[in-house]
VEXDREN-2710 file (C-alpha; in Angstrom, 1 decimal):
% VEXDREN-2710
k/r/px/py/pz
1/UNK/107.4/105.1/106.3
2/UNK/106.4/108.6/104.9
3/UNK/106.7/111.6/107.7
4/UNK/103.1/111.9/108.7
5/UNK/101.7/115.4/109.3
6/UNK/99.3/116.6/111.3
7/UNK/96.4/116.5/109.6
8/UNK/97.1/113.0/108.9
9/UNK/97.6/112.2/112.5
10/UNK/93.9/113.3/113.3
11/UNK/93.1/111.2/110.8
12/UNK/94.6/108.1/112.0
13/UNK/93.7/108.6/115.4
14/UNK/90.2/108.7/114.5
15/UNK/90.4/105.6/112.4
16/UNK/91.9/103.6/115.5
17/UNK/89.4/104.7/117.4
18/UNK/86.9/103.6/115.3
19/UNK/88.5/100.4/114.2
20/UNK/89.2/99.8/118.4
21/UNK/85.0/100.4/118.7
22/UNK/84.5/98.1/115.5
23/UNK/86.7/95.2/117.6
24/UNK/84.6/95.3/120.6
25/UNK/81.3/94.4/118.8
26/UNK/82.5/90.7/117.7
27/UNK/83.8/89.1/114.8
28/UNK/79.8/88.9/112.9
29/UNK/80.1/91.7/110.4
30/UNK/83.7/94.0/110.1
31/UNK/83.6/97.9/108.1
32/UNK/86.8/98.3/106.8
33/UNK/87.6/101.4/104.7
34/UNK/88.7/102.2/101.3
35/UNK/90.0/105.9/99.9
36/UNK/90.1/107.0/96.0
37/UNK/90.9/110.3/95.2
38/UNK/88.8/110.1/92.4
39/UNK/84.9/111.1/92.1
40/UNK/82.5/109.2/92.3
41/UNK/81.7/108.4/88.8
42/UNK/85.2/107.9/88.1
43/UNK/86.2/104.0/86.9
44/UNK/89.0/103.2/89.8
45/UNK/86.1/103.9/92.0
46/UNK/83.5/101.3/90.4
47/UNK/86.2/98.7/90.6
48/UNK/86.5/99.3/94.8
49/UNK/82.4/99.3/95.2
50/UNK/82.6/96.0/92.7
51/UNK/85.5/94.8/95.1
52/UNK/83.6/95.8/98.1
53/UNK/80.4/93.9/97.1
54/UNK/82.3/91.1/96.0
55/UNK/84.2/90.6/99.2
56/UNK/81.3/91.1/101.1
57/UNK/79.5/88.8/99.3
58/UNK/82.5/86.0/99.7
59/UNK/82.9/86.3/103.4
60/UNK/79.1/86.4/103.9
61/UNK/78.7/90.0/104.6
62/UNK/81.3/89.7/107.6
63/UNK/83.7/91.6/105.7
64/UNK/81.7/95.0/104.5
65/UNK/84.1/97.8/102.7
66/UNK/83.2/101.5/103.0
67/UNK/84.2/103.3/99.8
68/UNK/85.3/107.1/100.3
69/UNK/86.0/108.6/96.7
70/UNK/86.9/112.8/96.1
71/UNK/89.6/112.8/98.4
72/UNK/87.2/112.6/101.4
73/UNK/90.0/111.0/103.9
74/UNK/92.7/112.9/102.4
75/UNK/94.9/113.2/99.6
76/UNK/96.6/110.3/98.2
77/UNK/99.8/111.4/100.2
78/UNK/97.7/111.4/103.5
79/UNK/95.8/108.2/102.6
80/UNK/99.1/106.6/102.0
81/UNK/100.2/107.5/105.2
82/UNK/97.2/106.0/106.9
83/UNK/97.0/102.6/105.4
84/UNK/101.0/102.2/106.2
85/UNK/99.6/103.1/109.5
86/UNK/96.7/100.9/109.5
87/UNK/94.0/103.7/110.0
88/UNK/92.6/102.7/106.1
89/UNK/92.1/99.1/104.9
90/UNK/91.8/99.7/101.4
91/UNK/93.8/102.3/99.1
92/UNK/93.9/103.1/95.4
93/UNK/97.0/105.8/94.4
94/UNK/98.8/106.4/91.7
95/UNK/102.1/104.9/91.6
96/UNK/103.8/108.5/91.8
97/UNK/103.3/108.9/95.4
98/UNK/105.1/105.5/95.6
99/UNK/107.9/106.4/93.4
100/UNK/110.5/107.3/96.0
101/UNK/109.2/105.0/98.7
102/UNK/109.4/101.8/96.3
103/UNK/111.3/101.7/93.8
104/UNK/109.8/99.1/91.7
105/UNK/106.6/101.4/91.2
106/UNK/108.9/103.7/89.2
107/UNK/109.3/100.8/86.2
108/UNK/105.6/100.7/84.7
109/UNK/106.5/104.6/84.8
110/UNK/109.3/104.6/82.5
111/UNK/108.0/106.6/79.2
112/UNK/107.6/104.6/76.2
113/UNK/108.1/101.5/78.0
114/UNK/104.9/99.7/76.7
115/UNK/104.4/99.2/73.4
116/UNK/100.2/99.3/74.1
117/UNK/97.7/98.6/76.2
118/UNK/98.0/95.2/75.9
119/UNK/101.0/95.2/76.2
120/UNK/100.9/96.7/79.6
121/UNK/98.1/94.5/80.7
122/UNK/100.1/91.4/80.0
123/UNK/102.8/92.7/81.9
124/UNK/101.2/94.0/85.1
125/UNK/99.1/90.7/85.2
126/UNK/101.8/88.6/84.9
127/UNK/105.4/87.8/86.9
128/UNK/106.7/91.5/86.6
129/UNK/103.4/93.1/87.9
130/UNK/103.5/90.8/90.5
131/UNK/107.1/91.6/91.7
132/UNK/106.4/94.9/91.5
133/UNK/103.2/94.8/94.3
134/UNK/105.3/92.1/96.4
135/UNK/108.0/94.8/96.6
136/UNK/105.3/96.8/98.6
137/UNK/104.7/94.2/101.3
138/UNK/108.1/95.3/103.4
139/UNK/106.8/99.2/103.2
140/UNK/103.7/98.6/105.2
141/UNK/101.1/97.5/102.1
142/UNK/99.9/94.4/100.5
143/UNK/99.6/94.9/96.9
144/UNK/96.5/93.3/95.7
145/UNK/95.8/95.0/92.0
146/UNK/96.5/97.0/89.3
147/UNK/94.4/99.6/87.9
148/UNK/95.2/101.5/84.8
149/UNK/94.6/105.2/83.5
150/UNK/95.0/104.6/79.9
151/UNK/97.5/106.2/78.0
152/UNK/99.0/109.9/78.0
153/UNK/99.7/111.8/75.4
154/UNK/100.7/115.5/74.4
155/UNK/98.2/118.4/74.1
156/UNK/99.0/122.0/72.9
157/UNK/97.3/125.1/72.0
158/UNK/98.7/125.4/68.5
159/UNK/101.5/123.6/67.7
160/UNK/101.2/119.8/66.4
161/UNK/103.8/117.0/68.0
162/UNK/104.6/114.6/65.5
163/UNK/108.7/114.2/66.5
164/UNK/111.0/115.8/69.2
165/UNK/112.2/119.0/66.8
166/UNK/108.4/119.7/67.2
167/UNK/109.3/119.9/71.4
168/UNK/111.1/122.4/71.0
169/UNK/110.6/125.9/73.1
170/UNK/107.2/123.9/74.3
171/UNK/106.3/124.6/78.0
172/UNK/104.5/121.5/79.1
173/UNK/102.9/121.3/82.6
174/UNK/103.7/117.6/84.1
175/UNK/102.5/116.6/87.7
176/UNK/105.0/117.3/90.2
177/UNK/107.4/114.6/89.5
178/UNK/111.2/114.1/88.9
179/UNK/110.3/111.3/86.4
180/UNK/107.9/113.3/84.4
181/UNK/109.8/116.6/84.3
182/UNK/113.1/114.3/83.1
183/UNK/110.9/112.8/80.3
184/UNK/109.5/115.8/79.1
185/UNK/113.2/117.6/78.8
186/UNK/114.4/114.1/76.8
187/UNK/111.3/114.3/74.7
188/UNK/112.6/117.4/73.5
189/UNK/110.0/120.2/75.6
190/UNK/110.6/122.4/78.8
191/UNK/108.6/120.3/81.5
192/UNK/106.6/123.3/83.7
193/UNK/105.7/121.4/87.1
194/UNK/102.2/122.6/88.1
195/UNK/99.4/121.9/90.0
196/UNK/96.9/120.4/88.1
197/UNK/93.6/122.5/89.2
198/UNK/95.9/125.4/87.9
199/UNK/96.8/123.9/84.0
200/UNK/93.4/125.6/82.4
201/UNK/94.4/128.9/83.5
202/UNK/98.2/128.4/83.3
203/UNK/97.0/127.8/79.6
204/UNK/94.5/130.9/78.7
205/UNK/97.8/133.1/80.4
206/UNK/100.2/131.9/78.4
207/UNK/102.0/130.4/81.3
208/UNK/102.2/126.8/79.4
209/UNK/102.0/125.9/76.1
210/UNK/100.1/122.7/76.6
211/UNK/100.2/119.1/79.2
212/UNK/100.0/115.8/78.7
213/UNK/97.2/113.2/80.1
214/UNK/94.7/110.6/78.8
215/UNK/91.7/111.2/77.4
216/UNK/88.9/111.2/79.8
217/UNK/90.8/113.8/81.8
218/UNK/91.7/116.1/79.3
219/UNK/88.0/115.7/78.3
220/UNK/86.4/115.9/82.0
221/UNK/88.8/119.2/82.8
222/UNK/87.4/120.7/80.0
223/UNK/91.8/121.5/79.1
224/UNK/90.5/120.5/75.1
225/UNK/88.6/124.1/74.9
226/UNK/92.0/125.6/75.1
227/UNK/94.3/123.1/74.0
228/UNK/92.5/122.0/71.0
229/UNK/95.5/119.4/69.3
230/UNK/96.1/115.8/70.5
231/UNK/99.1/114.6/69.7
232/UNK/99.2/110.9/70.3
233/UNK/102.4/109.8/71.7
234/UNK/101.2/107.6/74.1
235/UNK/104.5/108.4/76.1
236/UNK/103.1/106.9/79.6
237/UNK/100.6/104.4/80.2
238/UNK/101.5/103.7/83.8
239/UNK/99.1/101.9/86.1
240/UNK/97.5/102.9/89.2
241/UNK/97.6/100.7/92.6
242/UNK/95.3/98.8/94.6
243/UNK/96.8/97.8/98.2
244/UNK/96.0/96.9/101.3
245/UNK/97.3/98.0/104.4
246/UNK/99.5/95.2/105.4
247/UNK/98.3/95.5/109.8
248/UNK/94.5/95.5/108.5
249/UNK/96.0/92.0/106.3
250/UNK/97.7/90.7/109.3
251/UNK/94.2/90.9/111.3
252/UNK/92.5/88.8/108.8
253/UNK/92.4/85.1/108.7
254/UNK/93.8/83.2/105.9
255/UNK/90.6/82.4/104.5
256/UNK/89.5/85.8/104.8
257/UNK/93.2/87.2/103.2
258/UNK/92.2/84.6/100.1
259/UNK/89.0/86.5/100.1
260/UNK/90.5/89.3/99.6
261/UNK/92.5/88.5/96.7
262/UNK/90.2/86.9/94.8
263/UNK/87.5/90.0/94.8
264/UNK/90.7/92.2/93.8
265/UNK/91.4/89.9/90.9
266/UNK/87.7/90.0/90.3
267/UNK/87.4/93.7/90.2
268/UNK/90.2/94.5/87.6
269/UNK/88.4/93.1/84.5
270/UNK/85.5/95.6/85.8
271/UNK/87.8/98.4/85.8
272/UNK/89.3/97.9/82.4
273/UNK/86.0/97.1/80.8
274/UNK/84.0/100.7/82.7
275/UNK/87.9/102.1/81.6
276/UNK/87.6/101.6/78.0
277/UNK/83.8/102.5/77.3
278/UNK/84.7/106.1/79.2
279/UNK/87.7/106.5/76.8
280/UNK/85.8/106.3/73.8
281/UNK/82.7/108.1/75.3
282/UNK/85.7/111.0/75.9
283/UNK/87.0/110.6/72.5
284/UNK/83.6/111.3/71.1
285/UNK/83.1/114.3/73.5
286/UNK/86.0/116.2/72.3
287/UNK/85.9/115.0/68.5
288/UNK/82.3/116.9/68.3
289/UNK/84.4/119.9/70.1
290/UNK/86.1/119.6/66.5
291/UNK/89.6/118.4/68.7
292/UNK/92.5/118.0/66.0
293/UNK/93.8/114.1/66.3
294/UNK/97.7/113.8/65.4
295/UNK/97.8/110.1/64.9
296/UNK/101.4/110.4/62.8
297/UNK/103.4/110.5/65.9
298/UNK/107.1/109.1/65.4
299/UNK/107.2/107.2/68.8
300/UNK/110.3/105.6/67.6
301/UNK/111.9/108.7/67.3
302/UNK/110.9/109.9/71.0
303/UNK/111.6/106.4/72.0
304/UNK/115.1/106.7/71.0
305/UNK/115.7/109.4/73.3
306/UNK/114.5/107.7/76.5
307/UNK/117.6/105.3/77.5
308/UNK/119.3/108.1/79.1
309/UNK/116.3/108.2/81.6
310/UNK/115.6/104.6/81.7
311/UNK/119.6/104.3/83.1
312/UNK/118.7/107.1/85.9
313/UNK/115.5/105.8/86.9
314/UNK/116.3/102.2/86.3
315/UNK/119.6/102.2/88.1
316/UNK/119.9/98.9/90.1
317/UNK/120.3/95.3/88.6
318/UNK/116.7/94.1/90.1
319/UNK/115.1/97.3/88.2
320/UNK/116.8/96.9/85.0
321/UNK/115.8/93.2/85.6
322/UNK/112.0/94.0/85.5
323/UNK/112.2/96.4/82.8
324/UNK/113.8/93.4/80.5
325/UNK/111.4/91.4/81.2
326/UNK/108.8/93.8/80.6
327/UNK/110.0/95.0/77.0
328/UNK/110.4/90.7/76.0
329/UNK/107.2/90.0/77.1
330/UNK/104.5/89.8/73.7
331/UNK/106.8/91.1/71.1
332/UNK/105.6/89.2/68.8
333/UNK/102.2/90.0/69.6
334/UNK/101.8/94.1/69.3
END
């Protein structure tokens, strides 16, 4: 279990004490508590209102889900913490936060591992997705769904990134992340950790040369006004996480658990379709901004240079396992 700080102590202590004062009043209607990081417009958190609603309405309103987007009971570190604890129900992270705790979490991760979209859809629905959230269960969380937060590609303030000689010298701000920062140096760039309320700055000083994310949030963060070429390398299209915390899931009956399940399998459909209308809403956003679209990326090239990384990352049998089965799955399809 993840140290837990002090902030995230009060936190938990308060959500005992109300989950203790929600125990006393009977089993006839039960708030349990779900925490996004994201705003409130933001897809992940349509999906947990859909869940909510839909669990709610499968248990007859016994089961009701408060949704608490923007960070409101903590980062996704704290909110981590808290579900392990059993203070949150319901929480939906990235899988970074995850990465050192479970090791499975750091295979969808692995750049250049999905051929597309689909691709990646296939394989988090099917057995390997599903290994992956089982591996959670013995690190306090029930894995229940996964998310997604499209593809990432490279943006820069005036150079174009069509193959890795065009890395070169390139300071690229990645999320604070062993993974990301060993990707970036293989894909041929100098990876500049960096908080991400800090990249649009970090770019008008000169501190960075560009970053890398999908394209609602390099539309909603407004990085395309300085940053204005998109090179589409579609390095990383890992998947975020829906879990529950495995004490709330041992509370429940197994009718109820079943419930649960079946309104996170309901929500995820929901997510990819509000997902894919607010890419290309983004798209359109920052093509009027007069954006510059590299589509001519050699991925081959850049995926050439990734088994180096795959080895580190990937290093036990039951990892390389999953990756396997991941790059089989659809070949024929893509």
């Amino acid at each position: 279990m993840l140290r837990l700080n002090r902030r995230t102590a009060l936190l938990a202590g308060g959500a005992f004490g109300a989950s203790a004062l929600l125990g006393g009043c009977g089993q006839a209607s039960r708030a349990l508590l779900a925490a996004d990081s994201q705003p409130e417009n933001y897809p992940t958190v349509a999906a947990l209102r859909f869940f909510a609603a839909e669990l709610s309405r499968l248990t007859g309103g016994r089961l009701n889900v408060d949704v608490y987007p923007s960070e409101q009971l903590g980062s996704q570190n704290d909110t981590l913490e808290l579900a392990q604890l059993g203070g949150i129900d319901f929480v939906r992270i990235n899988s970074a936060p995850l990465n050192v705790l479970v090791p499975e979490t750091l295979v969808p991760s692995l750049p250049f591992l999905f051929r597309s979209i689909d691709h990646m859809r296939e394989a988090m629905d099917g057995e390997p997705g599903r290994a992956i959230l089982g591996a959670l269960e013995e690190h306090g969380l029930i894995g229940l769904a996964f998310y997604e937060s499209g593809a990432r590609s490279i943006y820069t303030a005036d150079r174009p990134v069509r193959e890795p000689q065009d890395m070169a010298g390139l300071k690229i701000r990645v999320q604070t992340s062993d993974l990301f920062v060993s990707m970036i140096e293989a894909m041929g760039g100098n990876a500049t950790p960096m908080a991400y309320g800090e990249v649009y700055q970090g770019m008008v000083q000169g501190v960075i040369d560009g970053a890398e994310n999908n394209f609602p949030s390099y539309e909603s963060s407004r990085h395309f006004e300085v940053a204005p070429i998109y090179s589409l390398t579609r390095h990383v299209m890992a998947p975020e996480i829906f879990a529950m915390s495995k004490r709330s899931w041992d509370k429940l009956s197994p009718a109820d658990r079943e419930a649960v399940l079946q309104a996170a399998r309901a929500s995820v459909p929901v997510m990819r379709e509000i997902w894919d209308r607010r890419v290309i809403e983004s798209r359109e956003i920052i093509t009027s901004a007069g954006v510059q679209f590299i589509e001519d990326v050699d991925r081959n090239a850049f995926s050439e240079r990734m088994q180096p990384v795959w080895d580190f990352y990937a290093d036990t049998p039951r990892l390389n396992r999953l990756v396997e089965d991941i790059r089989n799955m659809g070949a024929t399809n893509d």
